[in-house]
C-alpha positions in Angstrom: -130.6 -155.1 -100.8 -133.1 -157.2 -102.0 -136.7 -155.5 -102.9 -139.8 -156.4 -104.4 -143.4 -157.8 -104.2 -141.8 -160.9 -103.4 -139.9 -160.2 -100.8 -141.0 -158.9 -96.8 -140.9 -155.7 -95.7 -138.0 -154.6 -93.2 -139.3 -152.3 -90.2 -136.9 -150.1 -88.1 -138.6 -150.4 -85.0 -136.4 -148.6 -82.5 -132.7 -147.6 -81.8 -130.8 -146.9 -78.9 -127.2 -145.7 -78.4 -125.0 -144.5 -75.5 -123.3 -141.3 -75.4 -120.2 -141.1 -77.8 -117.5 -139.8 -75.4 -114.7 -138.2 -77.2 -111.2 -140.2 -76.8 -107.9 -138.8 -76.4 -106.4 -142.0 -77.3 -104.9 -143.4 -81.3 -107.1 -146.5 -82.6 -109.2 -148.4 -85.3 -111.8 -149.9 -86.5 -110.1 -153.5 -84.5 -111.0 -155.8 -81.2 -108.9 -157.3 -78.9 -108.0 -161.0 -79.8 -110.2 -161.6 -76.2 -113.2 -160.5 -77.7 -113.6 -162.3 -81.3 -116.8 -163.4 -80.8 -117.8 -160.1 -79.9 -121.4 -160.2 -80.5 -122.4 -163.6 -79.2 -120.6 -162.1 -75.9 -123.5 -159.3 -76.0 -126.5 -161.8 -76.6 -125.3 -163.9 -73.6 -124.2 -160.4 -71.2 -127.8 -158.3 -72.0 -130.5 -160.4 -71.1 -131.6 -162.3 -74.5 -132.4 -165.3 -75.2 -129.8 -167.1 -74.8 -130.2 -169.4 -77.6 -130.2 -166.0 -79.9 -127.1 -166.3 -82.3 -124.9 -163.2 -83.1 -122.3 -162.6 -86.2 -119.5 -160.3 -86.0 -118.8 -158.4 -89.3 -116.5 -155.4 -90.2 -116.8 -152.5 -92.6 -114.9 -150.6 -91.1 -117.0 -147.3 -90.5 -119.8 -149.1 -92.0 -119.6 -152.0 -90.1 -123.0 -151.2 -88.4 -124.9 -150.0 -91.5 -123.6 -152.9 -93.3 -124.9 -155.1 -90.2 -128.7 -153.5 -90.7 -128.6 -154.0 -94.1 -127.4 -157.8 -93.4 -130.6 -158.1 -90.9 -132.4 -156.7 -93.6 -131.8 -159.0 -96.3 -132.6 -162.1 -93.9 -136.3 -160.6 -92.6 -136.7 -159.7 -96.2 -135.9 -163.4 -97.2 -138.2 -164.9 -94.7 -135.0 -166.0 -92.8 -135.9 -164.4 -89.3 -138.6 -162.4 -88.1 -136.5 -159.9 -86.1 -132.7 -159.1 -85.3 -130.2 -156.2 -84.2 -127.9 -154.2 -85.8 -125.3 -152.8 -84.3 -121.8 -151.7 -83.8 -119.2 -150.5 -80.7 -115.6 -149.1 -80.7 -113.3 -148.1 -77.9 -110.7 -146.1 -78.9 -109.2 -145.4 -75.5 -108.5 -149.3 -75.1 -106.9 -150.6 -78.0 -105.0 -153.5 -77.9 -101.6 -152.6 -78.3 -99.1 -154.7 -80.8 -95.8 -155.9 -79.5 -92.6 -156.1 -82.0 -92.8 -159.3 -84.1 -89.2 -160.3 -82.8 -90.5 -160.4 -79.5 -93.5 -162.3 -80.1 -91.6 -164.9 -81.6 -89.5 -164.7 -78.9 -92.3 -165.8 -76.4 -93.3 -168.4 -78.5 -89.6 -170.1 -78.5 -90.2 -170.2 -75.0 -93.3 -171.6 -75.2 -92.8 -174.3 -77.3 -89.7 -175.4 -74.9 -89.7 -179.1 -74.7 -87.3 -179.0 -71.5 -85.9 -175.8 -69.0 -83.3 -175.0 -71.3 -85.3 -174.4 -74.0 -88.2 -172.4 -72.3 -85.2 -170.4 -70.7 -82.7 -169.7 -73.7 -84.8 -167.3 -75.6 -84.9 -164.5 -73.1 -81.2 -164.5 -73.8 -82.7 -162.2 -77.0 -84.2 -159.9 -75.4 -84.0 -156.4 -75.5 -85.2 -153.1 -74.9 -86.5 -152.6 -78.1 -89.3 -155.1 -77.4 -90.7 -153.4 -74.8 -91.7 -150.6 -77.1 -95.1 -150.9 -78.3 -96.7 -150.4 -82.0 -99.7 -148.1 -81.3 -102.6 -149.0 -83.9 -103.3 -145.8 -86.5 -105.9 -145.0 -89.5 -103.5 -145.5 -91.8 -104.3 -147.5 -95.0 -101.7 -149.9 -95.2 -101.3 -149.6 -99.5 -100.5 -146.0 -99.5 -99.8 -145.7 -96.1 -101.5 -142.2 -95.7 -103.7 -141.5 -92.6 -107.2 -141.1 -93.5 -106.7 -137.6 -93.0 -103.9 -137.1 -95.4 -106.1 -138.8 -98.3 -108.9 -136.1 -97.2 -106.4 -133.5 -97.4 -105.6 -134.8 -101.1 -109.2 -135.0 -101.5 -109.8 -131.4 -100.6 -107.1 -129.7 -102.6 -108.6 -131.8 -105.8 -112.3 -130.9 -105.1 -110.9 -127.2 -104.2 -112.4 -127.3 -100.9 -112.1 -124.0 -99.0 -111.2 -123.8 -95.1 -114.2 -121.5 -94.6 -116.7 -123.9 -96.1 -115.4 -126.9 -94.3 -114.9 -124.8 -90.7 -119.3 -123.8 -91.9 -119.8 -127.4 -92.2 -118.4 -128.2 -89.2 -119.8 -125.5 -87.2 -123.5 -126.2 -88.4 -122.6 -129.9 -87.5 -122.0 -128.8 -83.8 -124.9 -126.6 -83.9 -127.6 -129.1 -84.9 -126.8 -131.4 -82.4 -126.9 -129.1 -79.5 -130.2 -127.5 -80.4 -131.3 -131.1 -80.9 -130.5 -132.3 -76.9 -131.6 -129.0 -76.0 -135.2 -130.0 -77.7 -135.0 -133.3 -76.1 -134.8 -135.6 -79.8 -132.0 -137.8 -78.4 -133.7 -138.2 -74.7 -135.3 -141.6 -75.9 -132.6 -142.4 -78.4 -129.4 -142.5 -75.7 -129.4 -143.8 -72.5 -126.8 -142.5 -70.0 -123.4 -145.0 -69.5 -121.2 -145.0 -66.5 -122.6 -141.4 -65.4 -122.4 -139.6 -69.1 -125.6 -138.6 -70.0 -124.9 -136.7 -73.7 -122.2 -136.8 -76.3 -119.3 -135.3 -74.7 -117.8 -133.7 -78.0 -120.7 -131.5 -78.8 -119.2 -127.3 -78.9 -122.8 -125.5 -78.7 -120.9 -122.3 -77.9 -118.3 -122.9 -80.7 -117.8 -120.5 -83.1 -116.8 -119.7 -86.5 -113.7 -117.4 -85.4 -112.5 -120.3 -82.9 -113.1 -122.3 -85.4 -111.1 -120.7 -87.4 -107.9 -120.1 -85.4 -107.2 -123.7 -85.5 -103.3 -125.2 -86.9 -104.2 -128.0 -90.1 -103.6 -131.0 -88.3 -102.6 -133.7 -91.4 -100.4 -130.5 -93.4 -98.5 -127.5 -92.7 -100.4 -125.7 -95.5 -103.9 -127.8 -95.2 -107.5 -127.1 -94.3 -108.3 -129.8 -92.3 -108.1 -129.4 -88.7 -109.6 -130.7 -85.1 -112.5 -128.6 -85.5 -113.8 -129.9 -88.9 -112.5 -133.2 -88.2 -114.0 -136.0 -86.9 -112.6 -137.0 -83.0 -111.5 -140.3 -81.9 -114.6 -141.6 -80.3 -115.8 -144.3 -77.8 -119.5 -145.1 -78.4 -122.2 -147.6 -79.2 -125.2 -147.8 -80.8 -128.2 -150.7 -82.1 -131.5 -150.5 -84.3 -133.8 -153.3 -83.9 -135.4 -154.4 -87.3 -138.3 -156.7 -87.9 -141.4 -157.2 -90.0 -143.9 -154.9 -89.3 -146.4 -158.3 -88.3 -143.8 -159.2 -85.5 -143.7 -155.7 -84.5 -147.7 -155.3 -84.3 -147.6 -158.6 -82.1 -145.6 -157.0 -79.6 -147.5 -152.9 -79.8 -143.7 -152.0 -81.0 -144.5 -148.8 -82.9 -142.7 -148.7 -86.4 -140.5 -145.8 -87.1 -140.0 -146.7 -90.7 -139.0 -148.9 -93.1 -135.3 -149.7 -94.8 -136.1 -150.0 -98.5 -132.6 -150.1 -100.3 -129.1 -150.9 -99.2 -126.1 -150.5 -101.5 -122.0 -151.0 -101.2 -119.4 -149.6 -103.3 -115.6 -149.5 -103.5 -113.0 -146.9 -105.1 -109.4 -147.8 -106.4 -107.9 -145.4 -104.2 -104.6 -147.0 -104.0 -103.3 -146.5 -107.5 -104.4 -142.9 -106.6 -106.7 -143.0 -109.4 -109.7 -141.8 -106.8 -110.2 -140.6 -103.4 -110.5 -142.9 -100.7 -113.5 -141.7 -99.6 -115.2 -140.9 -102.7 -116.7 -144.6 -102.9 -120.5 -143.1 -102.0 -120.7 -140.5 -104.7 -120.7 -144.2 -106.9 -123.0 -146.3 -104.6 -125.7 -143.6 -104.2 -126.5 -143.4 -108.0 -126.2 -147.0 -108.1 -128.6 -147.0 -105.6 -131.0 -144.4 -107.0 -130.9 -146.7 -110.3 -132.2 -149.8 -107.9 -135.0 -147.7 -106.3 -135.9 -145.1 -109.7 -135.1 -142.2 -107.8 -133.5 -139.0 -108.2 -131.0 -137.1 -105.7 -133.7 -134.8 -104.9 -136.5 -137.6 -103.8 -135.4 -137.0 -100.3 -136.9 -135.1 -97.3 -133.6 -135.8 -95.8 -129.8 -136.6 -96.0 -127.7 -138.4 -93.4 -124.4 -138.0 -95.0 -121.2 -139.1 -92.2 -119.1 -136.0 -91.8 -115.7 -138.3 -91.6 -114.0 -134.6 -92.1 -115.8 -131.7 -93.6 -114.1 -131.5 -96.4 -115.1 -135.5 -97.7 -118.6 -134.6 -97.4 -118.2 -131.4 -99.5 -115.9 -133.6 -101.9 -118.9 -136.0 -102.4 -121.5 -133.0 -103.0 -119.3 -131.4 -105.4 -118.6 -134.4 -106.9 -122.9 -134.9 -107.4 -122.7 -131.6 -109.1 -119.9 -132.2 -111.3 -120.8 -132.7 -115.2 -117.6 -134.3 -115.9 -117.2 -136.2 -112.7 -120.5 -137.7 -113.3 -120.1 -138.1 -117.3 -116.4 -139.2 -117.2 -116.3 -141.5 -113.8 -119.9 -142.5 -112.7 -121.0 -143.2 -116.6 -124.0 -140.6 -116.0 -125.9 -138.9 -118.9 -126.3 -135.9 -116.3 -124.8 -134.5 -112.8 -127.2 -136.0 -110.1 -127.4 -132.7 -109.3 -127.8 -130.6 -105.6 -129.6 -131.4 -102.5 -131.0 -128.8 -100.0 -128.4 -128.2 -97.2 -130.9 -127.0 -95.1 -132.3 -131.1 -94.8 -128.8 -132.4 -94.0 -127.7 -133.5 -90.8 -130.6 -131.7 -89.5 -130.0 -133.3 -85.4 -126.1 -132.7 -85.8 -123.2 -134.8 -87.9 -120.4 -137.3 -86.9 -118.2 -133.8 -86.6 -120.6 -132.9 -83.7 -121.6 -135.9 -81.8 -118.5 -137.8 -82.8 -117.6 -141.0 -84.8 -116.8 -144.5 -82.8 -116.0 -146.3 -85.8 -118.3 -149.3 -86.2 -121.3 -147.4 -84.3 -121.7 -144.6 -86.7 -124.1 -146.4 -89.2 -126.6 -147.4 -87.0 -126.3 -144.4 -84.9 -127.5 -142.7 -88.0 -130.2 -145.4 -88.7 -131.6 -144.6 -85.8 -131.4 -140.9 -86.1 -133.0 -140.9 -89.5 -136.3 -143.3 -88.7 -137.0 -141.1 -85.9 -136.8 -137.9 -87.9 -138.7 -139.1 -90.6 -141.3 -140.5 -87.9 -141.6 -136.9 -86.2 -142.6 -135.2 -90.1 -146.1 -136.3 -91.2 -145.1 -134.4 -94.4 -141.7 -136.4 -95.2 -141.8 -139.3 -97.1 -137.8 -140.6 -97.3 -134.4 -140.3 -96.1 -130.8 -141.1 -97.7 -128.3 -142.5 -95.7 -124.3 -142.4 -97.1 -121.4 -143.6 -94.6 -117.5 -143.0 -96.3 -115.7 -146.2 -94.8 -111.7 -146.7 -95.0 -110.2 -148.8 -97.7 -112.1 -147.0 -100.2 -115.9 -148.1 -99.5 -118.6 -146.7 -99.3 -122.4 -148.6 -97.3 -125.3 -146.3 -98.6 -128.7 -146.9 -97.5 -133.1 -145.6 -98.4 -135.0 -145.0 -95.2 -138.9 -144.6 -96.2 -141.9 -143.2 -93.4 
């Protein structure tokens, strides 16, 4: 992300979600073919001008961090004045793949010249084609679900159940003590008669916890509890120099400072596949001459448990950091007690492409509420072995 006295400075001005709903349904980070001008949709369906432009992007659970960053880098630039980031996923509707056979089928029939040949085809048909190919998280060059490669991830790292099941628990915590203080009432607005994030357990515990099967292995530690849900949700920040803001008596929440992307070779199995933040947040940290420790707070995506105690570990590691980040010393610890403070991606739950600005939104208003804190860190674990990293200052 581009910095500097020559450059403008990027205000987080507000955010706004709905309430992530937990979905009982398979999907990814993908639209249906209906919708791919997704955004421009929006601009023209919620009141804006309409001669506002809109760009889809995808990083996969990234997409929206990605998207502020974007925004960021054109107010910087002098490009625009203002703009939204955002990001939505709808797990419960996914659009559902047919065989290939069979859509080549239909399009023999379409292409018919005459009866005959817009008839013959359904000669081939057969009950195989009516069965459906259900989208999955599974990375299509090692053909592991994400939670297999966190599973992979945890027995490397030596991640025990306990402190993943902790994790998870403290996840679920935070975020109910955070509604029940009324932090998200101006941050979500209620959607088709859900008012708060359906996936919240405020009267979990670590014994339930704890009685739960693994859900990717018969022998692992990863399970529904410390695991993130399939989620339908949405979330935006609005962004804009702090002038355009005073013009309009917006009040500014904060500022985005630093933006970084990173990517692991994951599919030679040479790395985790979601290990790509423990290398953009030093890179990061390099851009802004900061440590680990120059942070009031951490916004870290709980993906599973375990990834996020993967990535600390990996911070704390001598050798990791020596041997695969090219670092003279580990970047060292952070204070749990500052992370995730109003409740994880475990808790509230993880739409795919609305986590990062979800979090955005979460951190500026944190940071907002302490006269005494001075930044935030922002690190999202994406599939395809990439990592969208981001500096949130007061």
């Amino acid at each position: 992300m581009l910095v500097g006295s020559a450059v403008r400075r990027v205000a987080i001005v507000g955010g706004v979600r709905i309430p992530f709903a937990r979905s009982y349904t398979a999907g990814a980070v993908v639209k249906h073919s209906r919708d791919y001008n997704l955004v421009r949709e929006c601009v023209l369906g919620c009141g804006l001008d309409p001669h506002t432009p809109g760009l889809d992007m995808q990083r996969a659970c990234g997409t929206s961090l990605e998207a502020a960053i974007d925004i960021g880098n054109k107010i910087a630039l002098g490009q625009i004045d203002a703009g939204i980031a955002g990001g939505t996923d709808t797990v419960s509707d996914p659009p559902l793949v047919y065989p290939r056979s069979y859509q080549q089928l239909l399009l023999a029939r379409y292409r018919g010249r005459n009866a005959w040949e817009r008839f013959s085809p359904w000669f081939g048909l057969r009950p195989r084609h009516f069965k459906p190919v259900m989208p999955a998280v599974v990375e299509p060059r090692t053909g592991l679900s994400m939670g297999q490669s966190t599973e992979i991830m945890a027995r490397q790292w030596q991640i025990p159940r306990v402190d993943q099941d902790q994790l998870a628990y403290d996840s679920h915590m935070n975020a109910a003590t955070a509604w029940r203080a009324g932090f998200y009432d101006d941050l979500v607005v209620e959607y088709q008669g859900l008012k708060i994030d359906n996936n919240i357990r405020g009267d979990t515990s670590l014994d339930r916890l704890g009685k739960l099967k693994p859900s990717f292995a018969p022998d692992g530690t990863l399970t529904a509890g410390n695991s993130t849900p399939l989620t339908d949700g949405a979330s935006a920040v609005l962004l804009a120099t702090p002038e355009w803001a005073a013009r309009r008596k917006l009040p500014v929440l904060g500022f985005l400072r630093h933006g970084k992307v990173w990517a692991v070779d994951f599919a030679t199995g040479k790395e985790g596949l979601l290990m790509a933040p423990t290398h953009a947040v030093p890179a990061m940290l390099r851009d802004a001459g900061l440590t680990l420790q120059d942070f009031d707070y951490y916004e870290i995506h709980e993906a599973f448990a375990a990834q996020l105690l993967c990535t600390l570990k990996a911070w704390e590691s001598r050798e990791y950091c020596r041997d695969v980040l090219g670092l003279p010393a580990p970047l060292g610890s952070i204070d749990r007690a500052r992370l995730n403070v109003k409740g994880g991606s475990v808790g509230i739950g993880h739409p795919f492409a609305a986590t990062g600005t979800r979090i955005l939104a979460t951190l500026a208003k944190i940071l907002a509420g302490d006269a005494r804190a001075k930044r935030g860190l922002i690190s999202v674990c994406t599939a395809g072995g990439m990592g969208v990293t981001a500096i949130v200052e007061r």
